[in-house]
Structures are given as C-alpha cells and as structure tokens.
N, C-alpha and C positions, 0 to 999 in steps of 0.2 A: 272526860271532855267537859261536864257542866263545872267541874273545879275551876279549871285552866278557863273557860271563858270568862268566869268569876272577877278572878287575879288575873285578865289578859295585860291590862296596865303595869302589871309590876315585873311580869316577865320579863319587857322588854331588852336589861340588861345581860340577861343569859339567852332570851331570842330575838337577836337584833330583829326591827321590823324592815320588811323589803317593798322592794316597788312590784304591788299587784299584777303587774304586767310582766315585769321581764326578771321578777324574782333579785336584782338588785339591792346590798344593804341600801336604805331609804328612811328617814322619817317620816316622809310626808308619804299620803297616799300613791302617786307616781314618784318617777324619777325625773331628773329634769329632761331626760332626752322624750321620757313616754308624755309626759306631761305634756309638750309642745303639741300634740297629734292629741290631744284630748279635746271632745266638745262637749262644753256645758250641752245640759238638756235642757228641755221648757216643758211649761206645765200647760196639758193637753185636755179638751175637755171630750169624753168617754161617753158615746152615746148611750142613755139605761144609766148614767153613773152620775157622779161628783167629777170633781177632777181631780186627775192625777198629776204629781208630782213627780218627777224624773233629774236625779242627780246630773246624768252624762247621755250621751248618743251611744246606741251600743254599736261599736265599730274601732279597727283598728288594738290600741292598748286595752281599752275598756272591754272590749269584747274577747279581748285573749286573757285579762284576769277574770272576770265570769268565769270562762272555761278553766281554770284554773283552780277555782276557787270548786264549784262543783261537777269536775271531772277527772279533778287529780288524787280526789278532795283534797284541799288543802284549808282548813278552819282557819289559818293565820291571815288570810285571803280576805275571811269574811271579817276579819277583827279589825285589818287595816281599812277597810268601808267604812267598816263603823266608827274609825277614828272620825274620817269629815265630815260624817253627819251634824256637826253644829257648825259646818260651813254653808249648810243649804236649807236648815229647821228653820233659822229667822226671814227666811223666804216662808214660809207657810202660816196657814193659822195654827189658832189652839184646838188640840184636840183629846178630849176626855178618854178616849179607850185604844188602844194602840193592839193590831190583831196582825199579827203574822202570817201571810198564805202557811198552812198547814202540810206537811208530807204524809205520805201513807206510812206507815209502822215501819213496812218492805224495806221502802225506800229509804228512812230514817235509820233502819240499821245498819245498809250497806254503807249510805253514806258517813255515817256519825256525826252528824250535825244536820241543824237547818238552817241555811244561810240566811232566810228571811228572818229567823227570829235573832240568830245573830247580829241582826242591822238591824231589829226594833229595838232591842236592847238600847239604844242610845237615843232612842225617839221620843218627844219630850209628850209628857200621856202616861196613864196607867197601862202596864202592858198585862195581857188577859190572853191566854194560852190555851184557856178550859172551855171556849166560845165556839171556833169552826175548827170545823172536824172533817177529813176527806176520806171518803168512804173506801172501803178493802178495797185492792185491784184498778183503781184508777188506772186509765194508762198515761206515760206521760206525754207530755205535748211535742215535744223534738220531733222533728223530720214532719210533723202533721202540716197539712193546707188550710188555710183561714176556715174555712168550713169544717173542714174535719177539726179543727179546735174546737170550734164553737158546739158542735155536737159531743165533742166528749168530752166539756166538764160541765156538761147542762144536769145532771146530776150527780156531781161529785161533790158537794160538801151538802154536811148539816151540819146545827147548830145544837147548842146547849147552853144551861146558865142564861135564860134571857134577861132575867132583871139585872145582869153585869151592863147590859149596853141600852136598856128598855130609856129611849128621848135624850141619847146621849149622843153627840159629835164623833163619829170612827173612822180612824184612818185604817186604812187595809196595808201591809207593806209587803210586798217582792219582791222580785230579785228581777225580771224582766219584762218589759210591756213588749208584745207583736202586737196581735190580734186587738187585746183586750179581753177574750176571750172568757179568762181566770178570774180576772178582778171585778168583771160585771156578772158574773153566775157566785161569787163571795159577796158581794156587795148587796145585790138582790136577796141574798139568804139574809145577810144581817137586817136590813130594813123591813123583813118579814118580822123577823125576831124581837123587829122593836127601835131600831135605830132611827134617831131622827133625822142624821146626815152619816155619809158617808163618799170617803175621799179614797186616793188611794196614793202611795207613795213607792217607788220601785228608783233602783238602783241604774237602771238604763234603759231608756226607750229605744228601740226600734224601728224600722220604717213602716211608718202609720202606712192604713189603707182609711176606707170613707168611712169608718167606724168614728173618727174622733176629728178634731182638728184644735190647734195652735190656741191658746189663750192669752 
C-alpha cells in the first residue's frame, strides 16, 4: 500500500481515476453530475484552537465519497482528495510541520491506510508522522453525541519528538470536522509540546454547533 501511494500519479493509466462520489471514470475529483451538488467549505474559527480549513461541506457527493473512501476502504478515494488539494493550499497560510490525525495500529490495520496522512501528503509543510500518537483502544467517534466526543478523545493522543515542531507553525489535517472535538484535544497536545501556532485543515466540515463559527 505505501508503494502504490508513492507511484499513485503514474498509476493512473492502468487505474483510471474515478468520481469520489459515485465511483465514475473522472479526472477531476467529482464528476460533473456530483460536482454540481458540491459546496465549497469555509474556514471556521475553533474555539481552544487556530482555525480550520475545510475543502467541502460534508453532505450529499462529498459525504458519500468519505464513506467510501473509509468504509469500503477504498485508498484510491483518498488519492483523488489529494489530487485537489493545490486547489484549496493557496487559500491558506505557510505552514512549517504538516501532522496527520493519527489511527490506532487496530484501526490502521483493518483499514490499510490513513486517509489523513493520505491527504497530507500533498500539503505544502514538512510532513512529520513520528509526532502524535493515539493511544491503544481509543474508541471511535461515529454514532457518538457532541459530548460524548468531546469526552472520548480528552485523552487520546500524545506526543513525541518535540523539537520537530518546538515554535513552529502546525497544521493538524482530517478527514472530518463535527464537533471539533479531535482537532482541539491534537492541537492542545501539540502546543504543549511546543507549537507556536496551530491550524487545522480537514476534508469536510459539518454542521457546526457553538464550538466554532464562520471566518
């Protein structure tokens, strides 16, 4: 799997790339019928945080390639995300250390891949893998209530390697904003550890609750 996401650009001709959404040959990230039902995202500011960065609204196309992408698992999913990321990078700042939310080992094996780090891969920053860490048995967030998020990842990650990000500008990247939940219990870790800013960058928001609001 880390071969093929290496070489995912030269694949292409023996695996046409499709529309994220409805599985379609595609070049582009949708297709033009998913495309039209697509809404840009805006970037939100994250109470406890920086602000976050969201490519798309998750809902509709956007929300059935997520699922796609990690519940069919389909990696080719996360490969075409990462094509448009330098359609939404020159909207953002510069940022020195680029950090993947992390899966647990569990998780990471059933799945075989991490969508996050598959969409940092293209994110312009040093990308640093060896930083947060999410501890055994996390449980995951799906089906959980804003509260019950927020209490089960209040101890899910630590860190290591802090002179990697020690006064350095960090973007945090996912795959989904709800809550906030994830990215403000990461975020809080790295600025422990030493960060001097921290943002966060995700694939699709959600519908906010009072945690954040519109910037």
């Amino acid at each position: 799997m880390k071969i093929k996401s290496m070489f995912q650009d030269y694949l292409d001709p023996f695996m046409p790339p499709e529309c994220t959404a409805c599985g379609r040959i595609e070049q582009h990230t949708f297709c033009g019928i998913c495309r039209s039902a697509v809404i840009e995202g805006l970037s939100v500011q994250l109470e406890g945080f920086g602000i976050v960065h969201a490519a798309w609204e998750y809902g509709g196309p956007v929300r059935q390639a997520v699922q796609r992408m990690k519940y069919a698992p389909k990696v080719e999913v996360a490969w075409s995300f990462a094509r448009a990321m330098p359609d939404f990078v020159e909207k953002m700042g510069q940022y020195d250390v680029i950090v993947p939310i992390p899966l647990t080992a569990k998780r990471l094996l059933l799945r075989g891949f991490n969508p996050s780090l598959e969409i940092a891969r293209r994110m312009p920053g040093r990308l640093e893998t060896n930083i947060l860490y999410r501890k055994r048995g996390s449980q995951p967030q799906v089906g959980l209530t804003s509260n019950r998020r927020r209490q089960n990842v209040r101890d899910t990650f630590f860190t290591r390697n802090h002179a990697k990000i020690e006064g350095k500008r960090v973007l945090i990247v996912d795959d989904v904003l709800t809550t906030g939940a994830t990215l403000q219990t990461a975020g809080w870790k790295l600025r422990e550890a030493g960060a001097r800013h921290v943002d966060g960058f995700v694939l699709a928001r959600s519908v906010s609750d009072g945690s954040m609001h519109s910037v």
